[in-house]
C-alpha positions as CSV (number, residue, x, y, z in Angstrom):
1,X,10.9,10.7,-4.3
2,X,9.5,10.7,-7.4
3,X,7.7,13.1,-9.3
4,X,4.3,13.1,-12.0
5,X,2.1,15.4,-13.6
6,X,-1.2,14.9,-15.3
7,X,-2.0,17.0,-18.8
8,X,-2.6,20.3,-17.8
9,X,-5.9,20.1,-19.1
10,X,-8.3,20.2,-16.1
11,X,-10.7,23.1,-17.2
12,X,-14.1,23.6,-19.3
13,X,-13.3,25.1,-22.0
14,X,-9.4,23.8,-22.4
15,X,-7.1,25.6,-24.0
16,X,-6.4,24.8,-27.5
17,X,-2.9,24.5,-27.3
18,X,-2.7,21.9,-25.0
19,X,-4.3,19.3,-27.0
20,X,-3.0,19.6,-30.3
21,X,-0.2,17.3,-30.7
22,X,2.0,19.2,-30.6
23,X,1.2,20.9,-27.6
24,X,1.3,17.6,-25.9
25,X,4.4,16.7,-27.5
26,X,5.9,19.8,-25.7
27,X,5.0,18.9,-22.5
28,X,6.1,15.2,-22.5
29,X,9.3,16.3,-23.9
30,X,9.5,19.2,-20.6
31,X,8.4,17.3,-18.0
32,X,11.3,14.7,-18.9
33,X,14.2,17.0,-19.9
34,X,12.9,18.7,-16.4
35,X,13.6,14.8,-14.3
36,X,10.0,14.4,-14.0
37,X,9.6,10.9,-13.7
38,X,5.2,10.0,-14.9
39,X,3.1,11.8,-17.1
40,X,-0.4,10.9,-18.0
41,X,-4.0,12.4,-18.6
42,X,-7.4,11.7,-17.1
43,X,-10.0,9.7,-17.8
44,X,-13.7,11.0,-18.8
45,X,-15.4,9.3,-22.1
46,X,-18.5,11.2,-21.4
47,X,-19.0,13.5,-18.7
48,X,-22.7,15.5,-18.2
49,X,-22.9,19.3,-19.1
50,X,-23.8,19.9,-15.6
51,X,-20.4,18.4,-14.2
52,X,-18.1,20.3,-16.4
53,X,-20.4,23.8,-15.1
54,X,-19.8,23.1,-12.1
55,X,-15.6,22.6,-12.6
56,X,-15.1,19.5,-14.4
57,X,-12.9,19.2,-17.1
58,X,-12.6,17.8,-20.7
59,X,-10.7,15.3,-21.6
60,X,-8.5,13.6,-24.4
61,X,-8.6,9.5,-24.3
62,X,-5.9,8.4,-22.3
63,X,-4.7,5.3,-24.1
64,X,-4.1,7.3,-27.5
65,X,-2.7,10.2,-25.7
66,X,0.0,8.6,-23.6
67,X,0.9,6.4,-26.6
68,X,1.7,10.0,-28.3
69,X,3.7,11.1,-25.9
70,X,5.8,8.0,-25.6
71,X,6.5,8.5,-29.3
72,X,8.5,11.0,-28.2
73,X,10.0,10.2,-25.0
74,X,12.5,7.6,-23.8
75,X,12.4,7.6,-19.9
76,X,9.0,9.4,-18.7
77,X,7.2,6.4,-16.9
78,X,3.5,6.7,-18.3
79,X,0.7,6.9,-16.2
80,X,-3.0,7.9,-16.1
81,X,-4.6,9.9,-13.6
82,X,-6.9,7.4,-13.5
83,X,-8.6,5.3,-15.7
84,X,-12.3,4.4,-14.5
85,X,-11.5,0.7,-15.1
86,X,-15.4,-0.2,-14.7
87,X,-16.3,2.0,-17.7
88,X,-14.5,-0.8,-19.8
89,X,-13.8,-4.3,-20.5
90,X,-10.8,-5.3,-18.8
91,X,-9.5,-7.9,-21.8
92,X,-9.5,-4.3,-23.8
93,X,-7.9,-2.9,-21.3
94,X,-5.6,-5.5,-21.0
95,X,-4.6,-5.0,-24.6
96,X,-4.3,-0.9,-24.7
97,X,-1.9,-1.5,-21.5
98,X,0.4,-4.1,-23.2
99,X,0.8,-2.5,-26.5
100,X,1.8,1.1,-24.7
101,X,3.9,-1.2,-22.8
102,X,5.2,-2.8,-25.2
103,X,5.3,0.3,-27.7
104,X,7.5,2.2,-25.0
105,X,9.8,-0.2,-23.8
106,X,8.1,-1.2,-20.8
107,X,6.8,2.3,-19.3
108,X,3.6,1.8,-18.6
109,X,2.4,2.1,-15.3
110,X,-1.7,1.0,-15.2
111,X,-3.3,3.6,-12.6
112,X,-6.9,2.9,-12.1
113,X,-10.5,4.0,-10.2
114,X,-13.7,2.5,-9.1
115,X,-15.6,6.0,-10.9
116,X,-18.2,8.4,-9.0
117,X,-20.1,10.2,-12.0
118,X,-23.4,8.3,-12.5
119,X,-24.2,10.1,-15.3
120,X,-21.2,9.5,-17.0
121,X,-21.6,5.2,-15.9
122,X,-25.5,5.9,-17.8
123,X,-24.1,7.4,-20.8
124,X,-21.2,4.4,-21.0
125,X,-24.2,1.8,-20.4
126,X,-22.4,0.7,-17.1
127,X,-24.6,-0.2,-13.9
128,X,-23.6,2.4,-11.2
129,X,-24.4,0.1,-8.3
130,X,-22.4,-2.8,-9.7
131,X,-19.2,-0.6,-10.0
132,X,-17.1,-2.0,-7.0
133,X,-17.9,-5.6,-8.1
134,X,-17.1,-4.3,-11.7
135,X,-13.7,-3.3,-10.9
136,X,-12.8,-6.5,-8.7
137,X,-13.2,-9.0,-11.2
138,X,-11.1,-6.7,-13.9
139,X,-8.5,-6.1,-11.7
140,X,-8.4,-10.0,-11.9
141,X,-9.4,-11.0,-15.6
142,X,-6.1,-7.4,-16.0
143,X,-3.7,-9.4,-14.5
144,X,-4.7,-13.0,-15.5
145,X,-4.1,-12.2,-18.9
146,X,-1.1,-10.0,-18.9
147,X,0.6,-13.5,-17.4
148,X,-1.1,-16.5,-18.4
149,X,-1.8,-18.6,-21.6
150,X,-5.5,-20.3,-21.9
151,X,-6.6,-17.6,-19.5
152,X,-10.0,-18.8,-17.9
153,X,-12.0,-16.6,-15.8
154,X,-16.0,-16.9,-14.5
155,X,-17.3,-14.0,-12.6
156,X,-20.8,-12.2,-12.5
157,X,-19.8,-9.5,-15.4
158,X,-17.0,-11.9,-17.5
159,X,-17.0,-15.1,-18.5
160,X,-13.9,-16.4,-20.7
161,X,-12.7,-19.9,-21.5
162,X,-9.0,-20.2,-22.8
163,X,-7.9,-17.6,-24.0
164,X,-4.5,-16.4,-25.0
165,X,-3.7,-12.3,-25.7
166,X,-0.1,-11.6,-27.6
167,X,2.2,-9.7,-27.4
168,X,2.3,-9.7,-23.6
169,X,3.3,-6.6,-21.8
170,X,7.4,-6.5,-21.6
171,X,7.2,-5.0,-18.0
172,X,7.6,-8.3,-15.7
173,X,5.6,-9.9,-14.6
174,X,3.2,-7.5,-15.9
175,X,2.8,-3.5,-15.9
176,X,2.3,-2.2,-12.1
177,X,-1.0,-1.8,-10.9
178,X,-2.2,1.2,-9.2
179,X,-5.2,2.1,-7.4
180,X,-6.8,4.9,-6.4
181,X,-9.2,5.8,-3.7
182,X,-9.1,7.3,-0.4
183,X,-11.0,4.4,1.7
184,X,-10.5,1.3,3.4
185,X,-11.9,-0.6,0.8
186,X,-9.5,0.8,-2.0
187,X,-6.9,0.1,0.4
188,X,-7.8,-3.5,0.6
189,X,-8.1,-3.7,-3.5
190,X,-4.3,-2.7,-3.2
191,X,-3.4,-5.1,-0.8
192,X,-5.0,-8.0,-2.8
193,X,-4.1,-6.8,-6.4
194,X,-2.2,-3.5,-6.6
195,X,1.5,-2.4,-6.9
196,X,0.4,1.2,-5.6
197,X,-2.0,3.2,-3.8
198,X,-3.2,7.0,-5.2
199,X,-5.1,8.7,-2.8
200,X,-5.9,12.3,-3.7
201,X,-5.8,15.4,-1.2
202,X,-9.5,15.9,-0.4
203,X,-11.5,17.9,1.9
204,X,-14.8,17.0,3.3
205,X,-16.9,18.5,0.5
206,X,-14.9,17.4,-2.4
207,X,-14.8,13.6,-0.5
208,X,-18.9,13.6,-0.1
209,X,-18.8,14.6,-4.0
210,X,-16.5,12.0,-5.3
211,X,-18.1,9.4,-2.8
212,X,-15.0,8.8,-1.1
213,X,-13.0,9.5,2.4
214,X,-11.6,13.0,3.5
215,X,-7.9,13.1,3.3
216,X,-6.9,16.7,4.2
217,X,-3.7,16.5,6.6
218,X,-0.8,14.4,7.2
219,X,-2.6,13.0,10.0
220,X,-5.5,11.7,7.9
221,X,-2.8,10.4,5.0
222,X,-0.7,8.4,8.2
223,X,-3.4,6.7,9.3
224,X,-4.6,5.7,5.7
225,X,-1.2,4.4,5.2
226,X,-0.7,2.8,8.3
227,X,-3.8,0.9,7.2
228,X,-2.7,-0.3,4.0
229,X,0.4,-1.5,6.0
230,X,-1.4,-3.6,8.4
231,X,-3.7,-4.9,5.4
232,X,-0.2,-5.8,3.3
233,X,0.7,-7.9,6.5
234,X,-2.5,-9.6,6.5
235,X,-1.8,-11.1,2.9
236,X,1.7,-11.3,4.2
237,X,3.1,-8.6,1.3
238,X,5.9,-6.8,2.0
239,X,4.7,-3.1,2.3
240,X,8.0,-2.0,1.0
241,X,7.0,-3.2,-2.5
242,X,4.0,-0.9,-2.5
243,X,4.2,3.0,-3.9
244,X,2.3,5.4,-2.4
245,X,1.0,8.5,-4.6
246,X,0.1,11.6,-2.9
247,X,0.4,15.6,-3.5
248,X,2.2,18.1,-1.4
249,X,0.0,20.5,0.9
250,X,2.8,22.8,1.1
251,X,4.7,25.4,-1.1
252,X,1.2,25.2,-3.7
253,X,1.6,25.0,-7.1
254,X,4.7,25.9,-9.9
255,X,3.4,28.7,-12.3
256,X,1.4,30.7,-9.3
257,X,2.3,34.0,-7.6
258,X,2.8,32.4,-4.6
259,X,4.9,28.8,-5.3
260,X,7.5,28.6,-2.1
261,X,9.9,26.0,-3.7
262,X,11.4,25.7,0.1
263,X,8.6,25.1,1.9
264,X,7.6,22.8,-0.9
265,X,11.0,21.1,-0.2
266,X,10.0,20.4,3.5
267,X,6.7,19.2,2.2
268,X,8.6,16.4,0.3
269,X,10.4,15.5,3.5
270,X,7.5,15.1,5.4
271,X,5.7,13.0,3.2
272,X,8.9,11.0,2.2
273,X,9.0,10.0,6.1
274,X,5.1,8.7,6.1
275,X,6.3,6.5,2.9
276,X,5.3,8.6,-0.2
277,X,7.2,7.7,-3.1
278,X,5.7,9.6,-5.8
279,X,4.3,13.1,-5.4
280,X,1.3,14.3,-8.4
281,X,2.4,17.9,-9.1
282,X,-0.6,20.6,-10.5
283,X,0.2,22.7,-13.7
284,X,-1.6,25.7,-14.6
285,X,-3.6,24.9,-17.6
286,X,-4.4,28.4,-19.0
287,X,-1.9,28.1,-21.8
288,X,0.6,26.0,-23.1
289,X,3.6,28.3,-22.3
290,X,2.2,28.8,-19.2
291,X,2.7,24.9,-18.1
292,X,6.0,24.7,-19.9
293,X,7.3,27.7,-17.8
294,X,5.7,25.9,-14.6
295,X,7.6,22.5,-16.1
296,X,10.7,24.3,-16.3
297,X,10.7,26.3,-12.4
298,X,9.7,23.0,-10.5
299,X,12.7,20.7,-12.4
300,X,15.2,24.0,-11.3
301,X,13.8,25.1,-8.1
302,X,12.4,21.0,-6.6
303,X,14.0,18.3,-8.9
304,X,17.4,19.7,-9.2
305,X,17.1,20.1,-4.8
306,X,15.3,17.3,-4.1
C-alpha cells in the first residue's frame, strides 16, 4: 500500500502558513522523510463566493505548486488531487505535465476530473454540458502527444495537424494517467485511457452535489471495482496494471483527538484485499505545525506498521 496527501489547504480562509513557500516546502519535505509516497494540491482556477461559503476551499495552481515542491524533493511521486482537465487545453496540459516530469526525474503522476462547479466552467469560458465530451478527446490529444511525433488529432473541441511537443515526458511511455470519479462512466474512461482509478468516499448528499455516485462502504467501493475489472477484461487489460485510489473509513484522521492508528491499520487491510493500492490521507489544515505534527504521527504510528 501506498500512501498520498493533498496540501492541507481545504478551508475558506486558509491559513497563511501553508502557502508561502516555505510552508509548502515543509510539508513536501515531511510527508517524504515520513515514507509518504504522492503529494499534490487541488485544482480550483476560479471558484464562486457562494461555494467557498458553503465549505469550499482556496486554492494555489497546481502545476507551479507541485513543481516547487519537487525542487525540493527526490522521491515523493507528484500528484494532484485532481486537475479539472476540461477547464484547459490538453496540448498545455500536455506540456505543464512533461516539464514537472521531466523537471523531477520522472515523478509525475497526471490525476484528473470531468469538474462539477458550473459556475467555476462560466467563469473559465468552458461549456458545462460539453464537459464529458471535453475530457474524452484530451485524454486522447494528453497521451497522443506525450508519445508521438506529427501528432494529428480531429475532434469536436481540437483540431491539430502535425505537430511535434519537446522535451517529452521521461516517464515511459508517458506519465500515468489517473482518473477520478465515482461512476460507471469514469470507470469506463479508465478502462479505455487511464493507468488509475480515484474515487472519493462520498455519501449520498455530497454525491448529488458533486453530480457523481455514492460511495460510502466497502460494499459500494467492491462493487465499483469489480466493475472496472470486468470493463479492463472487455478491452482485454490486465486489471493488475491499474491503481486504485481510495481513503480509509476507519481510524479518521492523523492530528485529531480521536486518530486510532490500529484500527486505521485494519482499515488498510481491508481495502488492500478489495485491490486499493494507494490510500489519500486528510491533514488538518488549521496551521502549519499542525499538519507537520499530523505528517510526523501517521509515518510513526501507519507507515513505519504498515
Amino acid at each position: 500500500m501506498r500512501f498520498s496527501i493533498t496540501h492541507p489547504m481545504h478551508t475558506h480562509p486558509y491559513h497563511p502558513d501553508l502557502v508561502s513557500g516555505s510552508g509548502v516546502a515543509a510539508v513536501a519535505a515531511a510527508a517524504e522523510a515520513a515514507g509518504f509516497d504522492g503529494f499534490g494540491f487541488t485544482d480550483h482556477p476560479a471558484p464562486s463566493q457562494r461555494w467557498l461559503d458553503a465549505g469550499g476551499h482556496d486554492a494555489v495552481d497546481p502545476f507551479v505548486a507541485m513543481a516547487f515542491a519537487a525542487a525540493g524533493t527526490t522521491t515523493l511521486r507528484l500528484v494532484p488531487n485532481i486537475v479539472v482537465l476540461p477547464y484547459r487545453n490538453p496540448f498545455v496540459v500536455a506540456k505543464a505535465g512533461a516539464t514537472l516530469d521531466l523537471m523531477s526525474g520522472g515523478r509525475f503522476t497526471l490525476a484528473v476530473g470531468v469538474g462539477y462547479l458550473k459556475r467555476e466552467f462560466a467563469a473559465l469560458g468552458v461549456d458545462y454540458d460539453e464537459r464529458a465530451e471535453l475530457f474524452g478527446e484530451a485524454l486522447a490529444v494528453i497521451r497522443g502527444i506525450w508519445t508521438t511525433d506529427e501528432f494529428s488529432f480531429e475532434g469536436r473541441h481540437f483540431s491539430a495537424r502535425g505537430i511535434t511537443a519537446h522535451p517529452r515526458p521521461v516517464s515511459a511511455p508517458h506519465p500515468p494517467i489517473w482518473i477520478g470519479g465515482n461512476t460507471g462512466a469514469a470507470r469506463a474512461r479508465v478502462a479505455r485511457h487511464g493507468d488509475g482509478w480515484c474515487p472519493f468516499a462520498a455519501p449520498p448528499g455530497l454525491a448529488q452535489t458533486a453530480g457523481t455516485a455514492a460511495i460510502d462502504s466497502l460494499d459500494r467501493l467492491a462493487a465499483g471495482i469489480d466493475d472496472l475489472r470486468a470493463r479492463l477484461d472487455a478491452e482485454e487489460r490486465d486489471p493488475s496494471s491499474i491503481d486504485i485510489v481510495f481513503n480509509n473509513f476507519d481510524g479518521g484522521s492523523p492530528g485529531t483527538d480521536d486518530f486510532d492508528a490500529d484500527a486505521y491499520l485494519s482499515g488498510v487491510e481491508k481495502l488492500a484485499a478489495l485491490g486499493v493500492t494507494w490510500l489519500h490521507v486528510s491533514l488538518p489544515g488549521d496551521s502549519l505545525s499542525h499538519a507537520l505534527e499530523a505528517i510526523e504521527q501517521f509515518g510513526e504510528a501507519v507507515i513505519a506498521a504498515a
